[in-house]
Structures are given as structure tokens and as C-alpha cells.
C-alpha positions as CSV (number, residue, x, y, z in Angstrom):
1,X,83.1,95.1,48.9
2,X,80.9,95.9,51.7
3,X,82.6,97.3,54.6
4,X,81.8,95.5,57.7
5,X,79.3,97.0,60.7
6,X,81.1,98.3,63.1
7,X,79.3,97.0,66.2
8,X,77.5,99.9,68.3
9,X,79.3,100.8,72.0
10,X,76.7,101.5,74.5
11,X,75.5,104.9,75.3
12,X,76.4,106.2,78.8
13,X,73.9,107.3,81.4
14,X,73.1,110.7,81.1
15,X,71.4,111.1,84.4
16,X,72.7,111.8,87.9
17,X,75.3,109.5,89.2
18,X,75.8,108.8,93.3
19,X,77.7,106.1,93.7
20,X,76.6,104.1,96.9
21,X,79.5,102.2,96.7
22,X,82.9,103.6,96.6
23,X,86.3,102.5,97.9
24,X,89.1,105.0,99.7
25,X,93.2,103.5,99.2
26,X,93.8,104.3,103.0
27,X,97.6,105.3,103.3
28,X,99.8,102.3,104.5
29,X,100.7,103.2,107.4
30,X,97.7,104.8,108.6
31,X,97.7,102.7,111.7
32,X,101.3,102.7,112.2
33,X,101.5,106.5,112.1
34,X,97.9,107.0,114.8
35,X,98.3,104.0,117.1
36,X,99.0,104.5,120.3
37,X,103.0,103.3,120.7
38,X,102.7,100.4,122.3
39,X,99.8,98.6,119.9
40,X,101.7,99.7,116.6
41,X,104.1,96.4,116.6
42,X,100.6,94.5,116.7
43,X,98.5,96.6,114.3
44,X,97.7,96.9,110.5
45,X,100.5,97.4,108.3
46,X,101.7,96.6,104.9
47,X,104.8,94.6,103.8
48,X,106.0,92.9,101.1
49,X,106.2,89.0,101.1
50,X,107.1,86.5,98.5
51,X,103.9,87.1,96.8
52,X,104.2,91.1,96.5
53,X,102.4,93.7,99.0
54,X,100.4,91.8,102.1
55,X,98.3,92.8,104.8
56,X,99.7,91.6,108.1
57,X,97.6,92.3,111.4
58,X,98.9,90.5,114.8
59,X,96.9,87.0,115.4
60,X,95.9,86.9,111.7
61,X,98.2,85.2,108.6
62,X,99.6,87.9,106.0
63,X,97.2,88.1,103.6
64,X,98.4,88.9,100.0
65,X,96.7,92.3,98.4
66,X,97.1,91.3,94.8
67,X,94.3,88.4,95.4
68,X,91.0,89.5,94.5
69,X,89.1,88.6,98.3
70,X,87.6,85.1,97.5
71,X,91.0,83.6,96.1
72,X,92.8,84.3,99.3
73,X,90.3,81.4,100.7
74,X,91.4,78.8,98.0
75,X,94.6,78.1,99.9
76,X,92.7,76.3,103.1
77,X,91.1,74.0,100.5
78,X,94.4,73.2,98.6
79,X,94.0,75.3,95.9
80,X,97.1,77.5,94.6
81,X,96.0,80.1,92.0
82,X,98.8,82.5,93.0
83,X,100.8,82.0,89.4
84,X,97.7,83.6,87.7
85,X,98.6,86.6,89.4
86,X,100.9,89.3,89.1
87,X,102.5,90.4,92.6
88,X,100.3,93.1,94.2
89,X,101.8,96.5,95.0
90,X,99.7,98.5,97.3
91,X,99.5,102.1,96.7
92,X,97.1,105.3,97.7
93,X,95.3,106.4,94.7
94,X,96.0,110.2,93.9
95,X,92.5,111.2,94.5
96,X,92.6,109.8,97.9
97,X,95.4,111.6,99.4
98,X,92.9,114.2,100.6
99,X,89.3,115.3,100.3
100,X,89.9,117.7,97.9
101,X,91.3,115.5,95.3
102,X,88.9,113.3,96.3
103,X,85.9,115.5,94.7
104,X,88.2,116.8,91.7
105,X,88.1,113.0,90.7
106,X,84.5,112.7,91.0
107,X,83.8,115.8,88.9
108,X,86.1,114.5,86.5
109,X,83.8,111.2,86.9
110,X,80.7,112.9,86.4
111,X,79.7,111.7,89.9
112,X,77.7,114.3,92.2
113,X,78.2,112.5,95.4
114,X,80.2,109.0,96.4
115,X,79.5,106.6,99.9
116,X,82.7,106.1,101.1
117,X,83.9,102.8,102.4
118,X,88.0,101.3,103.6
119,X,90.1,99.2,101.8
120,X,93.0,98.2,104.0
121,X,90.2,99.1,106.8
122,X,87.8,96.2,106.0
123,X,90.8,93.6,106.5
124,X,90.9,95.0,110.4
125,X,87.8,93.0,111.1
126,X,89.4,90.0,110.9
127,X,91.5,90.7,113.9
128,X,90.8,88.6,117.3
129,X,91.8,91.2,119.7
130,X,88.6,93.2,120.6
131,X,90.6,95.8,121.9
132,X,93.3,96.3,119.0
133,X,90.5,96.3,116.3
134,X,88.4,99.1,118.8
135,X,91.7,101.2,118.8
136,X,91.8,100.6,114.6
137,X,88.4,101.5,114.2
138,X,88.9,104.5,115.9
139,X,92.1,105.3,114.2
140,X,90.4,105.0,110.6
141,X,87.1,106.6,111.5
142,X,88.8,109.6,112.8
143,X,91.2,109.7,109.6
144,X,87.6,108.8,107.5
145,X,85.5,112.2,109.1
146,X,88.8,114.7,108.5
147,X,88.8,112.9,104.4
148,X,85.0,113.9,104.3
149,X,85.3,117.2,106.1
150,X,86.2,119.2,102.3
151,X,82.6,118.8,101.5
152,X,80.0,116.3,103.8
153,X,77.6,116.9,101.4
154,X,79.4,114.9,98.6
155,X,81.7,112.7,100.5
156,X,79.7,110.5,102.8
157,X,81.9,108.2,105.0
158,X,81.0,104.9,106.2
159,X,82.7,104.3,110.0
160,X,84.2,100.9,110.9
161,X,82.5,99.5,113.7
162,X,84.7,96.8,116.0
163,X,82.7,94.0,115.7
164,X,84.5,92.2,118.0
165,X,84.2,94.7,120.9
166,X,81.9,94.4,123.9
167,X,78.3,95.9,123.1
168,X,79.2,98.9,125.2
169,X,82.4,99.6,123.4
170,X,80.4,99.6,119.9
171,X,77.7,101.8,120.7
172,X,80.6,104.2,121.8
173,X,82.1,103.7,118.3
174,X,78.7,104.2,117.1
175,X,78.1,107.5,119.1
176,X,81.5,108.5,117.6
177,X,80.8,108.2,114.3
178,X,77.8,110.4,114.7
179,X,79.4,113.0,116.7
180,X,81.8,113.4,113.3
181,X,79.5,113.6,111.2
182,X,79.8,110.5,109.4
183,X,77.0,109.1,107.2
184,X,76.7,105.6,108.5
185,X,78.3,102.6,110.1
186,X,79.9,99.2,108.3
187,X,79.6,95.6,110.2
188,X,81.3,92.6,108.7
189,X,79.2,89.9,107.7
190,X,80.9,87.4,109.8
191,X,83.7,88.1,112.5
192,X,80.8,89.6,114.8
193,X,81.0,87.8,118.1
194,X,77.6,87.8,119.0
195,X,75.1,86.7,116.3
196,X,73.0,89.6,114.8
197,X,70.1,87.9,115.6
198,X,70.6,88.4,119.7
199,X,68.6,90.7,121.5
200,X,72.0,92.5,122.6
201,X,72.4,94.0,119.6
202,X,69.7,96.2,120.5
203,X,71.6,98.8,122.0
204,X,73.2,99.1,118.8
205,X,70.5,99.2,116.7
206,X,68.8,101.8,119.1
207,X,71.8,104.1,118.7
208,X,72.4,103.6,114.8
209,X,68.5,105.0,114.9
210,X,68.5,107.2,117.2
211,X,71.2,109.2,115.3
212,X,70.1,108.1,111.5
213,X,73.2,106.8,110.7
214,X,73.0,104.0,108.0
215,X,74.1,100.5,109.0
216,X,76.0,98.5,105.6
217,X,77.0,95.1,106.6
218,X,79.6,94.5,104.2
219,X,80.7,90.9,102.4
220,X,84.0,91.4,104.2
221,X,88.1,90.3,102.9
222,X,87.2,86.6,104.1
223,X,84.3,85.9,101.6
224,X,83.8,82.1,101.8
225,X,85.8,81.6,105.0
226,X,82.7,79.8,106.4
227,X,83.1,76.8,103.7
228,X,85.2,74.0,103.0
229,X,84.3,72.3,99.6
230,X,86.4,69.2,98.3
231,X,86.2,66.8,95.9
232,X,86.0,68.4,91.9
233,X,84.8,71.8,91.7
234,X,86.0,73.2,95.0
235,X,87.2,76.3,93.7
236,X,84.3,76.8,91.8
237,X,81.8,76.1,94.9
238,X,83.8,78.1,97.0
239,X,83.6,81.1,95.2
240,X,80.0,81.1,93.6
241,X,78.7,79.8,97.5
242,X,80.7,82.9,99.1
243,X,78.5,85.5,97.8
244,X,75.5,84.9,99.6
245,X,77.0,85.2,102.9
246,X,75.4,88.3,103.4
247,X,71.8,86.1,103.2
248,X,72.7,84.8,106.9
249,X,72.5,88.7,107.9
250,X,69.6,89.4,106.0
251,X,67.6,86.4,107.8
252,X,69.1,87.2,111.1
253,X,67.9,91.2,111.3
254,X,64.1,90.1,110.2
255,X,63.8,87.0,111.7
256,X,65.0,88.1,114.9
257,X,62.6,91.0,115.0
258,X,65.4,93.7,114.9
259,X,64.1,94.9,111.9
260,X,60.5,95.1,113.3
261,X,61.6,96.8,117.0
262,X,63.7,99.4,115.0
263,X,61.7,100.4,112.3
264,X,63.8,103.4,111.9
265,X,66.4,101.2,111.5
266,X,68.3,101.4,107.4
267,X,70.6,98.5,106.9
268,X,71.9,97.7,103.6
269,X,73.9,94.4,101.8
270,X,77.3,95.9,100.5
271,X,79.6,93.9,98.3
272,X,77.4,90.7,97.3
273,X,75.2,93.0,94.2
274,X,71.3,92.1,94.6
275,X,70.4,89.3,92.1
276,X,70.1,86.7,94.7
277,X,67.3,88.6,96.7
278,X,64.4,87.8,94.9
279,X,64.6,84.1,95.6
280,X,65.1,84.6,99.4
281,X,62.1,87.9,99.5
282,X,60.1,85.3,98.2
283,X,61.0,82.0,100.3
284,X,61.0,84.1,103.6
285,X,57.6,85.1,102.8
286,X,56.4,81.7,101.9
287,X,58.0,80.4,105.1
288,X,56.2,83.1,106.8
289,X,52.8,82.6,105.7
290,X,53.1,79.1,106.3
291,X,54.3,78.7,110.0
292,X,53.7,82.0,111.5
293,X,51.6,81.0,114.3
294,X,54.3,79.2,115.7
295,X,57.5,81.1,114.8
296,X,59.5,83.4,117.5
297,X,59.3,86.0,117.5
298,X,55.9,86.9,116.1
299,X,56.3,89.5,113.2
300,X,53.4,91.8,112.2
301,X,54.3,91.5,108.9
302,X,55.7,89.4,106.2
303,X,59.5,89.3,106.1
304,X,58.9,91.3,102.6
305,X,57.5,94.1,104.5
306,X,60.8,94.5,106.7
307,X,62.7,94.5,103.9
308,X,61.3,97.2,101.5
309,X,61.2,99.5,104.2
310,X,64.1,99.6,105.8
311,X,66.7,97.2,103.3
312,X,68.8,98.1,100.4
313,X,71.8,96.1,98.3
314,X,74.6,97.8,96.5
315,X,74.6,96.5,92.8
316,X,77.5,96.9,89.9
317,X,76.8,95.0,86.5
318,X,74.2,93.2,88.0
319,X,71.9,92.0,85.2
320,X,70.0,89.5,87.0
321,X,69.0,92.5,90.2
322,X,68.0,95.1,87.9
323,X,65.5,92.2,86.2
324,X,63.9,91.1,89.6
325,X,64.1,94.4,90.6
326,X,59.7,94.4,90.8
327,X,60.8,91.9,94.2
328,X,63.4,93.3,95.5
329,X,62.0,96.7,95.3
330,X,63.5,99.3,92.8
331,X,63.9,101.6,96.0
332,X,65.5,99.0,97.7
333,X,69.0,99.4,94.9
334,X,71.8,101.5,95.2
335,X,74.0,101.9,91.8
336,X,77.6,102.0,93.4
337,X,80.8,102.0,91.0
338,X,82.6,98.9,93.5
339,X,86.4,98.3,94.0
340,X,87.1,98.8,90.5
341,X,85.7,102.0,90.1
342,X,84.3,101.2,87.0
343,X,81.3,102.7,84.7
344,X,81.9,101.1,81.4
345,X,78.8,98.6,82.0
346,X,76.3,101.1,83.5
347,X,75.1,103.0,80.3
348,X,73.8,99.9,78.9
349,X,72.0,98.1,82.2
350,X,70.5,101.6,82.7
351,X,69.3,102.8,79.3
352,X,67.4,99.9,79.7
353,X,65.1,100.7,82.2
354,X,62.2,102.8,82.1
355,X,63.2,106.7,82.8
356,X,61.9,106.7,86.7
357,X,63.5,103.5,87.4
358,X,67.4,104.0,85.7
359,X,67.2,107.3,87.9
360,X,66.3,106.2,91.1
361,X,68.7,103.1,91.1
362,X,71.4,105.4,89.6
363,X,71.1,108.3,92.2
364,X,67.8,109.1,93.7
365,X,67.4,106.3,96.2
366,X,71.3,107.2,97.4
367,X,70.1,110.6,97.5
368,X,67.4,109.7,99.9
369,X,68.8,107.1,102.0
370,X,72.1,109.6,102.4
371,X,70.2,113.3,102.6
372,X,72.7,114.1,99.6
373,X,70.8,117.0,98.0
374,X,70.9,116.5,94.0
């Protein structure tokens, strides 16, 4: 009898890995050990509630840690997918209890360098108090450049910025960040209390330049916060529509000329992978060349333009990016392993590609954007 074919596993990517996208487990009570006394009752911290480990900031509802970051929306639209999931247990990964066994794991991993960005720290966003989320910022960015310290040229951290802060109090953060050392800055996507569009973030925007740090705006722990679907489907239309909240970012930096008076300006799309550019390179250009004589303000250049020089998007398993990639610009994509830390899918997606183009997406466009030497 024949014996039958045993089917083939994909061959991993022999080239250089930099992953432009990597998570640190913060420990849990970061912020309760480093805040000043008298903000620790109010700041981050993590208990347990009914439905395991949760996230509890002061002005903000617990938010459950064993929910991937779009089901925690599902509630507000009547949605309960909680039984689906086991009770979360938040705990520091072992090769984050210190720089050190930080880059044992990623030698283990075959990785030569990683972009670092928080866990626990993306959640502090979503608090309302300007001043407690400046003081958390500061907390995790200073806990961030000591991590990174074992070896900068490996481990590049991405600060928190408070988002909610007054202009003056963010370009400090900003200033900060670059006086560690750090390698760039995260926004949220939303949470920002002055549009990114507004000529006020031009102090900002001067300052992430001035000192070449890289600005990610990041999909954020309240993806699809913005939207409200009923009827059948919500759930569905809730998540799929979440995704491409990073677009309102994307048109906000080029079509309010930030892009264009900061050329020196990198900012990258972190946590939304890239397939969805190519639709929107192309529409903004069409829009563009359509009605620029009477758009404001004037940009010298097509949208595109703004966007290949100075734009990049983190992408995972991302099958639809890597096949638009001749739009969205293979310099414009960053291979990053994501939450999961996971590198089963890559060999595949990657062997793919013609020789120049698997090794800039895997390593050399990090290696550019983040002066990692490789």
C-alpha cells in the first residue's frame, strides 16, 4: 500500500531577523513600586477580578487581561464572549526580568536586534488625568532606558508619550526620551487630546526630528472604541472595522502638512499589519490629483510621496501587505514578531519573496530606520 505524503512544513528564513515589533511583560507593580506616594492609590496596577487578572487605572473600568484588545470592546455593544476564555493571569516573562535575559532570549530566537514596545504600558493611555498618565509615562520610560541599557545596540525602546498632557509637558517627555537614549517615541491612535492634524503638534514633531527619535503611533488596548455597530454582525463589524483606526492617523499627519513641514519626521503604523495601505496610498493620491488646487494646505507633492519617505507599518503574517507591497513601498515594511512572539508563519511569507525584498522587510529596513548595525 502506498504510504501517504507527508505534507512539507515550511522552511524558516535563513536571513537576518530584527524584529520591529516586540512586546516587554512590564512587572505588575511597576507603577506602584515608582510613583510618587500619593498617586499610587490612583495609578496602574493589576488585580484579580471575577474574570481573572485586570488592569485597573483610576477614572477607567478594570479591564480584563485575558481578552485579546478588540473583545474587551464587545461588552458596550452587548456582546459577552467572556466564557470562550480562560481567566487571564498576568505574569513577567522570564526574559524580561532584565536586559540581560532579554538578549539571551533573542539569541536563543535567532533575532539580532528587537524594537521594544509596553504591554501593561499601552493601557496607561487610556487614562483621563493628564497629569497621572505624564507621571506613568515617566515612570515606564525611565524603567524602559535602564531594560535597554545591557546592550542599546540590540534593545531599542520605544518611550510612552502622555498623550493627554499639555503640548509643553510632551515635548518634555519627548526631550526625555532622548536624553536616555531611547530609540523612539509611541502615540496612541486615539486618546490624544488635540487632533494630530493641529498645527500644535508641531512642537512635537520639531523635537521628535530634531533628536531622530522615531514616532510609532500605535493601534492602542481600545481598538474599536470609536464604533458602535448593532443589528446582526456587530461583533463581526466591530472587530474587522477596528483595524484601520490607525488610517485616521495616517490622513491626519499628510493631510495636515505635518508630514511635509517635517520632512525629517519617521512615523510608523504599529499594531494594525499593512495590507490595508494600498487602497488608501492610492485613494489619497487620486483625491489629490483631483482637488489640489483647492485643498488646505497646499502639498508639493502627492500624499504617496509623504508616505514612502518618511512612513512605515509593522506587519506579522500579513499575506495581503507583502503582495501590495510594490504600493506601499517594500522600504516602507517592518517584519516585527507582535504580542505573540511568534515566527512559525515567517519562513513561508518570506521565502517567497525575491532575495532583496524578504531581507529588507525581514531586517534591513529596521536596521536603517533604528541605526541597528547588522
Amino acid at each position: 500500500m502506498a504510504q501517504a505524503a507527508t505534507k512539507a512544513q515550511p522552511a524558516a528564513y535563513a536571513g537576518t531577523l530584527i524584529s520591529a515589533e516586540s512586546y516587554l511583560t512590564e512587572p505588575a507593580d511597576l507603577w506602584q513600586q515608582a510613583l510618587p506616594a500619593q498617586w499610587r492609590d490612583r495609578g496602574p496596577q493589576v488585580t484579580r477580578g471575577a474574570r481573572g487578572d485586570q488592569f485597573e487605572i483610576d477614572g477607567v473600568a478594570p479591564r480584563p487581561l485575558g481578552l485579546p484588545a478588540p473583545l474587551t470592546q464587545l461588552s458596550r455593544i452587548g456582546i459577552d464572549v467572556g466564557a470562550g476564555y480562560e481567566a487571564g493571569c498576568y505574569r513577567q516573562a522570564s526574559q524580561d526580568r532584565d536586559g540581560a535575559a532579554r538578549l539571551a532570549w533573542q539569541r536563543a530566537a535567532g533575532l539580532a536586534a528587537e524594537v521594544l514596545y509596553p504591554t501593561l504600558g499601552l493601557l496607561v493611555t487610556t487614562s483621563p488625568d493628564a497629569q497621572l498618565q505624564q507621571l506613568c509615562c515617566r515612570v515606564y520610560n525611565d524603567w524602559l532606558a535602564a531594560f535597554c541599557a545591557a546592550d542599546p545596540k540590540r534593545l531599542k525602546g520605544m518611550a510612552l508619550l502622555p498623550a493627554r498632557a499639555e503640548m509643553a509637558d510632551i515635548v518634555a517627555e519627548i526631550e526625555h526620551a532622548a536624553a536616555l537614549g531611547l530609540a523612539g517615541v509611541v502615540l496612541p491612535a486615539r486618546h490624544a487630546v488635540t487632533p494630530y492634524n493641529m498645527p500644535a503638534w508641531d512642537a512635537a514633531w520639531a523635537a521628535m526630528q530634531a533628536h531622530r527619535l522615531v514616532c510609532a503611533v500605535h493601534l492602542g488596548p481600545e481598538e474599536g472604541a470609536a464604533l458602535s455597530p448593532t443589528g446582526p454582525g456587530a461583533g463581526g463589524i466591530l472587530l474587522s472595522t477596528g483595524k484601520y483606526e490607525l488610517n485616521e492617523f495616517l490622513q491626519m499627519i499628510v493631510w495636515g502638512a505635518g508630514a511635509q513641514r517635517f520632512p525629517g519626521l519617521r512615523f510608523g503604523l504599529v499594531g494594525s499589519g499593512a495590507g490595508w495601505l494600498a487602497t488608501q496610498i492610492n485613494l489619497m493620491d487620486h483625491w489629490w490629483s483631483d482637488h489640489k488646487g483647492w485643498m488646505e494646505p497646499r502639498l508639493a507633492h502627492a500624499p504617496s510621496h509623504f508616505w514612502h519617505q518618511q512612513g512605515f507599518a509593522t506587519l506579522r503574517a500579513d499575506t495581503a501587505g507583502l503582495a501590495t507591497r510594490q504600493i506601499i513601498g517594500t522600504q516602507n515594511l517592518l517584519w516585527g514578531l507582535g504580542p505573540d512572539a511568534a515566527t512559525d508563519a515567517l519562513g513561508s511569507e518570506l521565502n517567497a519573496l525575491p532575495d532583496t525584498d524578504a531581507a529588507a522587510i525581514a531586517s534591513g529596513n529596521a536596521a536603517r530606520l533604528f541605526g541597528i548595525e547588522i
